[in-house]
C-alpha positions as a LaTeX table, in Angstrom:
\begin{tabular}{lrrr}
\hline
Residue & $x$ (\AA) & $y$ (\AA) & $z$ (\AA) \\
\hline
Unk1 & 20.54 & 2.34 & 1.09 \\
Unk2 & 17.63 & 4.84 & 1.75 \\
Unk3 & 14.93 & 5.87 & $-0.45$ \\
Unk4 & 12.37 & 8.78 & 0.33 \\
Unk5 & 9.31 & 7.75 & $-1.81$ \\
Unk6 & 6.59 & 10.91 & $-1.96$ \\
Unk7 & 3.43 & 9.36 & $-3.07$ \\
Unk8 & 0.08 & 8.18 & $-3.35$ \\
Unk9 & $-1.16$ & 5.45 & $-1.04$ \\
Unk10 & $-4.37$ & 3.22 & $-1.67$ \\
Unk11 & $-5.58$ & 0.66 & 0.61 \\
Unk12 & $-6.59$ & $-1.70$ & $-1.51$ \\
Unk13 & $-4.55$ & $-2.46$ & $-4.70$ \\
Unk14 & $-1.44$ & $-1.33$ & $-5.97$ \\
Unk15 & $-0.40$ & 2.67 & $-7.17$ \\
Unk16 & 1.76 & 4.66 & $-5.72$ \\
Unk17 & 3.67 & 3.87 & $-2.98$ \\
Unk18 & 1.73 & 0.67 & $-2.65$ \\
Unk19 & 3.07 & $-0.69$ & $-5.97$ \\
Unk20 & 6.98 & 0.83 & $-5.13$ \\
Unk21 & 7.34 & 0.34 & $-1.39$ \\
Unk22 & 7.26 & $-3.62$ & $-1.10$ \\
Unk23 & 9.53 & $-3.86$ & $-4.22$ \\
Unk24 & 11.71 & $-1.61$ & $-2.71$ \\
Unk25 & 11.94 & $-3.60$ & 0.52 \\
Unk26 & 11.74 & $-6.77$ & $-1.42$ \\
Unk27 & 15.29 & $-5.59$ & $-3.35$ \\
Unk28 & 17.09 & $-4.63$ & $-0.01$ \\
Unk29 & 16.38 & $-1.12$ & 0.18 \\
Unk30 & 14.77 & 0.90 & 3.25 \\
Unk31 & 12.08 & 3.16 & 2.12 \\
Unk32 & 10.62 & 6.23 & 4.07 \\
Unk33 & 7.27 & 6.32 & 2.75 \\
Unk34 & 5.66 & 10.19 & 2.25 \\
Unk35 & 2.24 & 9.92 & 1.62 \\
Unk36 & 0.15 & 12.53 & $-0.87$ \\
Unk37 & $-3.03$ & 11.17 & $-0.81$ \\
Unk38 & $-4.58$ & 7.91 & 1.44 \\
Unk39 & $-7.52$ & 6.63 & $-0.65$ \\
Unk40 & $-9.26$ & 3.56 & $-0.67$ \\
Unk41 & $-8.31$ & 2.20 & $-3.47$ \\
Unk42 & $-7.00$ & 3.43 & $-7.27$ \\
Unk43 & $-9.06$ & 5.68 & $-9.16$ \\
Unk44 & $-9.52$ & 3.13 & $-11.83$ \\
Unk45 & $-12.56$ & 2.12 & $-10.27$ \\
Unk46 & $-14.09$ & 5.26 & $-11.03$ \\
Unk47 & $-14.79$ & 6.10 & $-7.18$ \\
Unk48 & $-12.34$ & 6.23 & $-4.22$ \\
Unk49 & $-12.61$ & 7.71 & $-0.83$ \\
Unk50 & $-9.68$ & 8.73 & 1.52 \\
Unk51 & $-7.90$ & 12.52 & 2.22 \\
Unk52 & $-5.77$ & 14.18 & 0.01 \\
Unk53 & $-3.23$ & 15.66 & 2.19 \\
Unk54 & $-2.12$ & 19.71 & 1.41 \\
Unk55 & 1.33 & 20.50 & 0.94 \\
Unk56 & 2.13 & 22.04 & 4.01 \\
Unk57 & 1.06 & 18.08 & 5.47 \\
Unk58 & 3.62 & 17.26 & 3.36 \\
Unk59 & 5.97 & 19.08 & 4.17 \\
Unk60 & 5.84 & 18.78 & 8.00 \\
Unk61 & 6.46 & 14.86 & 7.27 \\
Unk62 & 9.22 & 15.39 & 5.81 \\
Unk63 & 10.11 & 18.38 & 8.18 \\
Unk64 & 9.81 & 15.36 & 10.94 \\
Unk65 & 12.01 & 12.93 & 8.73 \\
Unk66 & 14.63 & 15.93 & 8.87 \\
Unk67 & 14.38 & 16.23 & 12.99 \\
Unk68 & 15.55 & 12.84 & 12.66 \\
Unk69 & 18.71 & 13.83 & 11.12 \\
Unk70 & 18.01 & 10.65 & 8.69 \\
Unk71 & 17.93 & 12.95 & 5.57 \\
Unk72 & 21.87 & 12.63 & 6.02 \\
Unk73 & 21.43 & 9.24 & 4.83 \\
Unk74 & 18.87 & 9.39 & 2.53 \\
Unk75 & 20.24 & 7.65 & $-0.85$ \\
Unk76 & 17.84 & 8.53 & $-3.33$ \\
Unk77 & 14.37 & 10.77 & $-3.34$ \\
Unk78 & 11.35 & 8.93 & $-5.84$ \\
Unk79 & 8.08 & 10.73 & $-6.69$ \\
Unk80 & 5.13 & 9.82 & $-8.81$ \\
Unk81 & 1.99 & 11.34 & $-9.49$ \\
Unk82 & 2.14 & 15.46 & $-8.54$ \\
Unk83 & $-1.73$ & 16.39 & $-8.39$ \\
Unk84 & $-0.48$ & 20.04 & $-7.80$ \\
Unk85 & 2.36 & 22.36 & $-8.08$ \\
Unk86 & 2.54 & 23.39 & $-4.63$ \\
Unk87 & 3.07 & 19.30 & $-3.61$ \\
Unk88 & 5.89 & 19.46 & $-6.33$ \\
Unk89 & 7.34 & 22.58 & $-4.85$ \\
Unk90 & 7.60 & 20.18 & $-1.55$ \\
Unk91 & 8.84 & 17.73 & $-3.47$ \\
Unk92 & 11.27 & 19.74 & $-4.84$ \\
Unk93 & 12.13 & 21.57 & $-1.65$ \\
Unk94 & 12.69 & 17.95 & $-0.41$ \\
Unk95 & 15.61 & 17.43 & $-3.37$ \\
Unk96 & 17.47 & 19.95 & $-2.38$ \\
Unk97 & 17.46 & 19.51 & 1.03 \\
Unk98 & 18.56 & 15.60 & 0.34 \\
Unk99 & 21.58 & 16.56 & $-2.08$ \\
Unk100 & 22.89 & 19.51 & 0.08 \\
Unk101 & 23.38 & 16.91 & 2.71 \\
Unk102 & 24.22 & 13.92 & 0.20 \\
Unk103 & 25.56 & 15.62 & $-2.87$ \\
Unk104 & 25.24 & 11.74 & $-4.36$ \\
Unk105 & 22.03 & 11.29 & $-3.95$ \\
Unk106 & 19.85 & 11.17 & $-6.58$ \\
Unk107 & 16.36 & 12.23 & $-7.42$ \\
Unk108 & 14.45 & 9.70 & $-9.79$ \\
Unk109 & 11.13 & 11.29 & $-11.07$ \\
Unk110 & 8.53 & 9.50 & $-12.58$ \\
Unk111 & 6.36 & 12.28 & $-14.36$ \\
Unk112 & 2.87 & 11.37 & $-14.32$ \\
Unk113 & 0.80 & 12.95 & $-16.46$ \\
Unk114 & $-0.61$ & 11.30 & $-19.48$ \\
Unk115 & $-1.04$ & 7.86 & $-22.12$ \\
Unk116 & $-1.60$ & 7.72 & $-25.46$ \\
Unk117 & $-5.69$ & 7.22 & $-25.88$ \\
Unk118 & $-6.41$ & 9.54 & $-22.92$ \\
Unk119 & $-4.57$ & 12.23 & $-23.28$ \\
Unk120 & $-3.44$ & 14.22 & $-20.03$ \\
Unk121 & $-5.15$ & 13.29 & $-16.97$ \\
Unk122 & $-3.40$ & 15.86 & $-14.80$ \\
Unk123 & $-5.42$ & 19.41 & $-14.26$ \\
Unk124 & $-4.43$ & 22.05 & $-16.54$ \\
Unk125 & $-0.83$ & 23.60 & $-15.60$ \\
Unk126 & 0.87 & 20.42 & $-14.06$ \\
Unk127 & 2.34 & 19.09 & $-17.38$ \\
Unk128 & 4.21 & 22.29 & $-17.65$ \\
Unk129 & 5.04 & 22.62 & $-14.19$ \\
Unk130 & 6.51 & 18.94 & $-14.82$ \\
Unk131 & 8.39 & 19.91 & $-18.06$ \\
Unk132 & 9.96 & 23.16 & $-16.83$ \\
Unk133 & 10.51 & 22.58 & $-13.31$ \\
Unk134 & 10.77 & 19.01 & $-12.10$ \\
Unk135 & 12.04 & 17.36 & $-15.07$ \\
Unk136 & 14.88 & 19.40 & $-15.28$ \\
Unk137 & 15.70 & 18.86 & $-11.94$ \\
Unk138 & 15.96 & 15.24 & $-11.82$ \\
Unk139 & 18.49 & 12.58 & $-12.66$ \\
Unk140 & 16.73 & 9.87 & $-13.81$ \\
Unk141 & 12.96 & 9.89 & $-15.57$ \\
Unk142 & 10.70 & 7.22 & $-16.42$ \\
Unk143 & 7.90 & 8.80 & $-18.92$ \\
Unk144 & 5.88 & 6.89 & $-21.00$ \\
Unk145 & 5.92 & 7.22 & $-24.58$ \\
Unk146 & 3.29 & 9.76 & $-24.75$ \\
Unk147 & 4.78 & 12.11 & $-21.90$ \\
Unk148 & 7.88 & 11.80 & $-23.28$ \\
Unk149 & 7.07 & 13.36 & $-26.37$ \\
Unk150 & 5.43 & 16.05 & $-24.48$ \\
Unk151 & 8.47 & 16.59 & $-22.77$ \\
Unk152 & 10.78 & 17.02 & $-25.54$ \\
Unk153 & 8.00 & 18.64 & $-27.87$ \\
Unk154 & 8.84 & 15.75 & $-30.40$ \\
Unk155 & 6.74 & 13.11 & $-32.21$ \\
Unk156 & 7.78 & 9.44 & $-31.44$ \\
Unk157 & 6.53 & 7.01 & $-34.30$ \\
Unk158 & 9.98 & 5.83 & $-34.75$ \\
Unk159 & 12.39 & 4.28 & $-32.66$ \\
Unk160 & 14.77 & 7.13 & $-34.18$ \\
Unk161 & 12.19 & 9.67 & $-32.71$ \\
Unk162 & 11.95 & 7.88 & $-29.11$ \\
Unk163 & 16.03 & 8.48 & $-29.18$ \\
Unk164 & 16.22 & 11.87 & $-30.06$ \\
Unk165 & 13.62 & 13.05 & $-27.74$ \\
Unk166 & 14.89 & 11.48 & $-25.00$ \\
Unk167 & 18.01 & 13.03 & $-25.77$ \\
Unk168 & 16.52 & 15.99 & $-26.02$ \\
Unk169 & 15.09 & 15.45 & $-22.40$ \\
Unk170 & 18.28 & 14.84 & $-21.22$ \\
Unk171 & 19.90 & 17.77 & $-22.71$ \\
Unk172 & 17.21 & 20.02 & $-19.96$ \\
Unk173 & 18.35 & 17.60 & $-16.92$ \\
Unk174 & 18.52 & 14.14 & $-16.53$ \\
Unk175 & 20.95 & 11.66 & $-16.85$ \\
Unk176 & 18.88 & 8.57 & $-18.02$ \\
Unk177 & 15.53 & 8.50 & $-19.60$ \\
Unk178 & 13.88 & 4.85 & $-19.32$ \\
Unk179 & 11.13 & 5.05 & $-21.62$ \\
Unk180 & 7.87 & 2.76 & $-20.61$ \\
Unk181 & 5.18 & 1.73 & $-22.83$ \\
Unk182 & 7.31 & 2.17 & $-26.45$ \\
Unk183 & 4.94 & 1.29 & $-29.44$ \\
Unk184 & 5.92 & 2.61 & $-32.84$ \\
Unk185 & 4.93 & 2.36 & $-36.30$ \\
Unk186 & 7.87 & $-0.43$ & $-36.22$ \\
Unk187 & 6.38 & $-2.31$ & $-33.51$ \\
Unk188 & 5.08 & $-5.59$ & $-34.09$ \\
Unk189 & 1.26 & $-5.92$ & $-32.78$ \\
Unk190 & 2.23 & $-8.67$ & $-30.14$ \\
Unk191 & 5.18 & $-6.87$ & $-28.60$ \\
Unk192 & 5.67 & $-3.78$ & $-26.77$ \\
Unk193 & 9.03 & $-1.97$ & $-25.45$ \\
Unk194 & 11.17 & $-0.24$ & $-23.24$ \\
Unk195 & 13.60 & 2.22 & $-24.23$ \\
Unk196 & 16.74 & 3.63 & $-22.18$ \\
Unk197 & 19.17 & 6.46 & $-23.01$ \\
Unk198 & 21.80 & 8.03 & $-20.49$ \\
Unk199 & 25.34 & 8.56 & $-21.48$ \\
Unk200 & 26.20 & 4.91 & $-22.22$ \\
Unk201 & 23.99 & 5.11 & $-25.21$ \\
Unk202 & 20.16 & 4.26 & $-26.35$ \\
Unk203 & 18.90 & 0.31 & $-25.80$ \\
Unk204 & 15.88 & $-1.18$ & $-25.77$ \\
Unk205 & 14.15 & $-4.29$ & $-24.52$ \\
Unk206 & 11.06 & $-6.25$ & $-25.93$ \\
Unk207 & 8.64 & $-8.48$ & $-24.23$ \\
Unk208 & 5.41 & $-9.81$ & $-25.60$ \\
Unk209 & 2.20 & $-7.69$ & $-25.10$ \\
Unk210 & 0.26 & $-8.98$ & $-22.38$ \\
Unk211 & $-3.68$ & $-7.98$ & $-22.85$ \\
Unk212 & $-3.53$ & $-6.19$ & $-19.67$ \\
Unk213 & $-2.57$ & $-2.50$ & $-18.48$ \\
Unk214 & $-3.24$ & $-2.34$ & $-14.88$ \\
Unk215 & $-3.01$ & 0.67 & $-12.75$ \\
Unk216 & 0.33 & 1.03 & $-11.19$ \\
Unk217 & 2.34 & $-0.61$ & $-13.59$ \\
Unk218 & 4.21 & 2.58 & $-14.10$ \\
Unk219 & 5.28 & 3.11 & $-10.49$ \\
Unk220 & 6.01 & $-1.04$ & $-10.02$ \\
Unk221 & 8.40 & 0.34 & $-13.38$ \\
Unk222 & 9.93 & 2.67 & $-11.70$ \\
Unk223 & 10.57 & 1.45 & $-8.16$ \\
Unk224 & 12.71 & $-1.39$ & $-9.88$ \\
Unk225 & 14.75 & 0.64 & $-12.28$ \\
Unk226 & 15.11 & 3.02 & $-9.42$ \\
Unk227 & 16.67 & $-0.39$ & $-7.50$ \\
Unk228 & 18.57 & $-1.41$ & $-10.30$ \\
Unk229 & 20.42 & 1.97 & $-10.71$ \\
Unk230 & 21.51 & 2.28 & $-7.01$ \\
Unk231 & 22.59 & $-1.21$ & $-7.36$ \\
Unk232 & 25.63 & $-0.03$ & $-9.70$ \\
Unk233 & 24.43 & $-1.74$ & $-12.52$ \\
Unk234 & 25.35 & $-0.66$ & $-16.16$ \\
Unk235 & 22.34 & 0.66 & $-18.13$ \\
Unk236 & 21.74 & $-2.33$ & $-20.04$ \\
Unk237 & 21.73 & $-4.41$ & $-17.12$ \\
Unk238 & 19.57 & $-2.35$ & $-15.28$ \\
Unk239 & 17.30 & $-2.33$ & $-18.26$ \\
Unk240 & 17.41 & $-6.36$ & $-18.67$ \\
Unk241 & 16.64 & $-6.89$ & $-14.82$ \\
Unk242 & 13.79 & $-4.15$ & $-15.01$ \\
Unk243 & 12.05 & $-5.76$ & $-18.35$ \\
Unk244 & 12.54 & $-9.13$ & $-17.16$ \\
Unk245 & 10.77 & $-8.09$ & $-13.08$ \\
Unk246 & 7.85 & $-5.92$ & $-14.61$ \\
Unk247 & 6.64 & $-8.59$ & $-17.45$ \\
Unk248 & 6.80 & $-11.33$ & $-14.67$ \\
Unk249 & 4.60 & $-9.39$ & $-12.67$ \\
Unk250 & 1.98 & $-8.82$ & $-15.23$ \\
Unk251 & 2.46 & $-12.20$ & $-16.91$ \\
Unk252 & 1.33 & $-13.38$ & $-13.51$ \\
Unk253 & $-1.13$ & $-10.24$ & $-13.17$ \\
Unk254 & $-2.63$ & $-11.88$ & $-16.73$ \\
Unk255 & $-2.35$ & $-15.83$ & $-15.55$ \\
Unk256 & $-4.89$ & $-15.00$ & $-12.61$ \\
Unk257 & $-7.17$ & $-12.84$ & $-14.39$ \\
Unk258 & $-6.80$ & $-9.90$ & $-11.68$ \\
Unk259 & $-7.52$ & $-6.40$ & $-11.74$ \\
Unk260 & $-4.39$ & $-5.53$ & $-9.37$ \\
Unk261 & $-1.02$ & $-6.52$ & $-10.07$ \\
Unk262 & 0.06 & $-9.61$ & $-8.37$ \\
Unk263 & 3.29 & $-7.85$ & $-7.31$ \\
Unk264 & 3.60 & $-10.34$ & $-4.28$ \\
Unk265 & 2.52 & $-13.49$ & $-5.71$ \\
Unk266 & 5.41 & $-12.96$ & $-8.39$ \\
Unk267 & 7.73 & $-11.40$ & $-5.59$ \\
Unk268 & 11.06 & $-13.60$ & $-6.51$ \\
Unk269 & 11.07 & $-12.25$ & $-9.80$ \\
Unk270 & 11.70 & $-8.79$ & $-8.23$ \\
Unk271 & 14.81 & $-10.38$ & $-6.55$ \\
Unk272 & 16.15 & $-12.70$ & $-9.24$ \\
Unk273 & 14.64 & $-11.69$ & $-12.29$ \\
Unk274 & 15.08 & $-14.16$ & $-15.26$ \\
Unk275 & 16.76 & $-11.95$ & $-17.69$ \\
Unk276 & 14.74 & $-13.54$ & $-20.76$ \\
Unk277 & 14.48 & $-10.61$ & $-22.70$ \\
Unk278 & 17.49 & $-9.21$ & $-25.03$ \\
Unk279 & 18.54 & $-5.77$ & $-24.38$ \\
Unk280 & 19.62 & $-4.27$ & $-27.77$ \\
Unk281 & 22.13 & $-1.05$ & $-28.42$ \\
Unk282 & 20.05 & 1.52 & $-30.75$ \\
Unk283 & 23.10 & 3.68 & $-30.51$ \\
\hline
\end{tabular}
């Protein structure tokens, strides 16, 4: 299978498509990397150098990509981090082009734009750009907890609340909402969650919570749910394998005391995942 992956690229480290496109490969899958940016390295470090490419750059890559006739056989289109809605116009642009060729392809969206304790990091305009225009359009999300409730306009304390927004999500668009970085007023202090919903019902999945939150963790996240899904595999399953692949990665992350995710170190984990965790039905 093919994946077009429009994102960020750094250098050094792992965000963007330099924490999805090795997964990606790792799991089987042949990804046609589109980059937005090409820094040095993650903004995390508070400094970064590199060009951020416009959206016409963009789009003549994947104009090229096109003249290759390989968008025929493109599987599944993944984006991250949209600095600006022109790129997600592109982006978008690039979605329909895929499914008018591949009416089974899918478009899996992870819509950057916010954590709890900071707040949005996007500029002003881009969550609503994400909410009204790119959300809708895709068929799988992975927000985290706090973009999620932007998304539906809900609060999520609750596990009930986490449900019903990302049903309410999924009533604008998607098919399945995979829910990163759960914490609510239920959650024990040493755990932390993840929370699916599509039309096989609500789950969720617990791990312990590592003392870590590196950058990237949310696109490592979503490149392996995105491999899990076009793998076939019931939500639960996909959910299981996903849990199980991320927390080995930052367990390991953790073990070495390392700022960057040691997403090859822990790289058979990505292929045969230990299933450790137990997925749950919530509904």
């Amino acid at each position: 299978m093919n994946i077009l992956s429009i994102q960020s690229l750094v250098a050094y480290g792992h965000a963007g498509n330099s924490a999805a496109l090795f997964p990606l490969q790792r799991l089987g899958y042949d990804v046609w990397p589109v980059i937005t940016v090409h820094f040095s390295n993650h903004t995390g470090y508070g400094a970064a150098r590199g060009p951020l490419l416009t959206a016409a750059d963009i789009a003549e890559v994947v104009g090229g990509v096109e003249d290759r006739g390989a968008l025929d056989r493109c599987d599944a289109v993944l984006s991250g981090y949209q600095g600006a809605e022109d790129v997600g116009s592109v982006i978008l642009d690039a979605v329909r082009n895929v499914k008018g060729r591949n009416p089974e392809a899918i478009y899996f969206c992870d819509p950057v734009m916010g954590d709890v304790g900071r707040g949005f990091f996007v500029r002003p305009g881009i969550p609503e750009f994400m909410r009204d225009q790119v959300v809708p359009a895709a068929d799988v999300i992975t927000p985290n907890q706090f973009e999620l409730a932007f998304l539906a306009g809900i609060e999520t304390e609750t596990l009930d609340h986490v449900v019903e927004a990302a049903e309410t999500v999924r009533a604008s668009g998607p098919e399945t909402v995979l829910v990163t970085s759960v914490i609510t007023t239920e959650t024990p202090e040493d755990e932390i969650a993840m929370v699916a919903v599509s039309g096989e019902g609500a789950f969720i999945a617990r791990t312990p919570r590592l003392p870590i939150n590196p950058p990237g963790a949310g696109d490592l996240t979503s490149a392996v749910f995105l491999a899990d899904v076009l793998s076939g595999h019931d939500l639960p399953t996909a959910l299981a394998r996903t849990t199980s692949s991320v927390f080995a990665v930052m367990a390991a992350t953790a073990e070495a005391d390392s700022r960057e995710m040691r997403i090859v170190a822990a790289q058979h984990e990505l292929a045969h995942p230990a299933m450790q965790f137990e997925v749950t039905r919530l509904r």
